[in-house]
N, C-alpha and C positions, 0 to 999 in steps of 0.2 A: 504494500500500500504506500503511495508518495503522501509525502507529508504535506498538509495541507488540505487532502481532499478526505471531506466527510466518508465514512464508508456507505454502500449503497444499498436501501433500505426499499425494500416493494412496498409501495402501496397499496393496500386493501383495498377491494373493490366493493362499491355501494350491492348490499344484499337486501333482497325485496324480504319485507316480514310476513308477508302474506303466504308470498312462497313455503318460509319454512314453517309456518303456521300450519299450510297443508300438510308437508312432510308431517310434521311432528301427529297430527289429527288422523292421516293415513296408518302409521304405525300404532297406534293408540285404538285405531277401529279395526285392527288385522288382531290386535294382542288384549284391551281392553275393554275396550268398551264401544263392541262392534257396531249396534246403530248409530250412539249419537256419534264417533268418530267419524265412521266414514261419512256424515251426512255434512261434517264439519270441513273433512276436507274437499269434498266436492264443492261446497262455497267457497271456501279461501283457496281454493285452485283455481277455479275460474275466473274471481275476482282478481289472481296474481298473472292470470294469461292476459287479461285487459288490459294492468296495470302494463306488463313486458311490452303491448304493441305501443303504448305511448310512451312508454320510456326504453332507454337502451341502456338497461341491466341484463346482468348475462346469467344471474342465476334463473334463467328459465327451466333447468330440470328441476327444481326443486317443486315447483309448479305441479309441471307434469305428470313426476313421479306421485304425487302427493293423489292427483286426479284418476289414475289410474289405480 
């Protein structure tokens, strides 16, 4: 490393909370608490696939897999 230069740090990328709200609802209605999960992630999936066409965030599998 030369001296002087900060070392190089990645930046996080913006994650949709909806998205992983589905994730998290999907696994929750596959292991817990099958109707109201899955009904849960079927909303926060969809509503995070609307959110993805207007914005350009990339966690769209989170979405996906959550709706599925």
């Amino acid at each position: 490393m030369a001296a002087g230069h900060p070392p190089y740090m990645r930046q996080s990328q913006p994650t949709n909370g909806m998205a992983t709200a589905s994730l998290a609802a999907g696994i929750a209605g596959v292991t817990i608490a099958p109707l109201v999960g899955s009904i849960a992630a079927l909303i926060c999936g969809y509503k995070a696939r609307r959110q993805f066409a207007a914005t350009p965030e990339r966690e769209r599998g989170e979405g996906v897999a959550g709706t599925i």
